[in-house]
C-alpha positions as a printed Julia matrix, in Angstrom:
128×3 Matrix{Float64}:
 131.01  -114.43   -4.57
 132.0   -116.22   -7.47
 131.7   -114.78  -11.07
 131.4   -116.87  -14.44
 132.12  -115.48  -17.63
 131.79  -118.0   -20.3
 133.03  -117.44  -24.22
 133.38  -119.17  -27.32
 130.3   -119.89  -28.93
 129.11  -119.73  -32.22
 127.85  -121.54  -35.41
 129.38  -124.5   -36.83
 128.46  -127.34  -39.42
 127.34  -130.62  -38.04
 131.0   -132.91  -36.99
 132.13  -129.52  -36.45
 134.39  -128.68  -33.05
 133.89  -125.43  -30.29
 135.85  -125.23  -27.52
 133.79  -123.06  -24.68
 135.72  -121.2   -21.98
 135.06  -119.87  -18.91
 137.08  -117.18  -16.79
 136.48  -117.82  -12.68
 136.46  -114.46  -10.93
 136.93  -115.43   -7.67
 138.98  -116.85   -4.88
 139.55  -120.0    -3.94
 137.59  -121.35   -6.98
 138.99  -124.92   -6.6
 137.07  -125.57   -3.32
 133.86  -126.09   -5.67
 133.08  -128.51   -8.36
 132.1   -126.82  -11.39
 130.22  -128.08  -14.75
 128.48  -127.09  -18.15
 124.75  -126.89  -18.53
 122.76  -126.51  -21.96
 119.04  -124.95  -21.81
 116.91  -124.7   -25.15
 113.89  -122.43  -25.01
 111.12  -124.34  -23.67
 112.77  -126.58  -21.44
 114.68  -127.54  -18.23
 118.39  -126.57  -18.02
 119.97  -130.24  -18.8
 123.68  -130.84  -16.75
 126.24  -132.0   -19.97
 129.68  -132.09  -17.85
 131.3   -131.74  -14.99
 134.51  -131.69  -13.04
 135.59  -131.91   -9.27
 138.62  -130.26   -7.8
 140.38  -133.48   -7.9
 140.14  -133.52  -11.71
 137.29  -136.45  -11.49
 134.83  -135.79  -14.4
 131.27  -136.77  -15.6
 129.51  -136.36  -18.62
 125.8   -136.48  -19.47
 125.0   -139.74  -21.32
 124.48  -137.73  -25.01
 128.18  -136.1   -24.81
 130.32  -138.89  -24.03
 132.91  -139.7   -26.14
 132.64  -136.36  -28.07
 133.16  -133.83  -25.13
 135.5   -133.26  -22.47
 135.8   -130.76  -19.69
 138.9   -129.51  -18.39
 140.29  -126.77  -15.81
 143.21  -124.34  -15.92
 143.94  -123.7   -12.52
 146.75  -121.67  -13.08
 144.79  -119.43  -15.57
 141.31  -120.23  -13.68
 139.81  -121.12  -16.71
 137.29  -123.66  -17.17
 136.9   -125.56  -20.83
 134.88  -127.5   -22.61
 136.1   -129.48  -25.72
 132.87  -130.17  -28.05
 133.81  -132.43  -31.01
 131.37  -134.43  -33.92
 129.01  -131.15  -32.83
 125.48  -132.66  -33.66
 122.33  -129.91  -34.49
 120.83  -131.33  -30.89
 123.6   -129.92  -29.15
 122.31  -126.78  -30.41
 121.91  -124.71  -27.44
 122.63  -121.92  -24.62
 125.46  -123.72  -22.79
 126.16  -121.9   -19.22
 129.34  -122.55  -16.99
 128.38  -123.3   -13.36
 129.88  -123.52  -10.22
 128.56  -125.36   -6.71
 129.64  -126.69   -3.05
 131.37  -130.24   -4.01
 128.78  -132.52   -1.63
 126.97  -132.15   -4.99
 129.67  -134.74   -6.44
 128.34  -137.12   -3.18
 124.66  -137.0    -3.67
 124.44  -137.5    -7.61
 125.6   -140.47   -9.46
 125.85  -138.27  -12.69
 126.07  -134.92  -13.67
 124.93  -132.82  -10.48
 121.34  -131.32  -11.31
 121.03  -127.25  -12.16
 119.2   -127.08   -9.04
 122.21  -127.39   -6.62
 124.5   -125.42   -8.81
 124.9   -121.89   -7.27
 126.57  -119.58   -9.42
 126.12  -118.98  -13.35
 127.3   -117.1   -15.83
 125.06  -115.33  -18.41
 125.53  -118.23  -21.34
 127.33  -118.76  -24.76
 125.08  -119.84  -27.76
 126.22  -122.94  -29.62
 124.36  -123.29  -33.1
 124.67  -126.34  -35.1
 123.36  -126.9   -38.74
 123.19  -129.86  -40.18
């Protein structure tokens, strides 16, 4: 059983910076690849990073360049680094964990589908 717990949200100006974290209750967390999703109300749960245990990373197509996910495995903590914030990264951003053969069978960012632990969310807000 794994558990997510993900913190660090919160209302910022546009070209604002967040940094969301997420404590990994669970052993042997580092056999799974784990990533950030982002869900507005209305529509489908969109994959914005994500990171393999062998530190490989991939980043939805609107985020790159301005965020970058990152793992603590001595604290096993997952991050991610949000920078030049933008109000369409306004969202409910969940931490995520799944079995790595995800990594194999997606060219990008891994869809929600296969993921199969979440945490409850952290709300990013972004005014312009």
């Amino acid at each position: 059983q794994v558990q997510l717990v993900e913190s660090g949200g919160g209302s910022v100006q546009s070209g604002g910076s967040l940094r969301l974290s997420c404590d990994v209750q669970t052993f042997g967390w580092t056999s799974y690849c784990m990533g950030w999703y982002r869900q507005t109300p209305g529509n489908e749960r969109e994959g914005v990073a994500i990171i393999d245990n062998d530190g490989g990373t991939r980043y939805a197509d609107s985020v790159k360049g301005r965020f970058t996910i990152s793992q603590d495995n001595s604290k096993s903590t997952l991050y991610l680094q949000m920078n030049n914030l933008k109000p369409e990264d306004t969202a409910m951003y969940y931490c995520a964990a799944g079995p790595r053969l995800l990594m194999h069978l997606s060219d990008g960012v891994p869809s929600h589908h296969g993921m199969e632990y979440w945490g409850n969310g952290t709300l990013v807000t972004i005014s312009s």
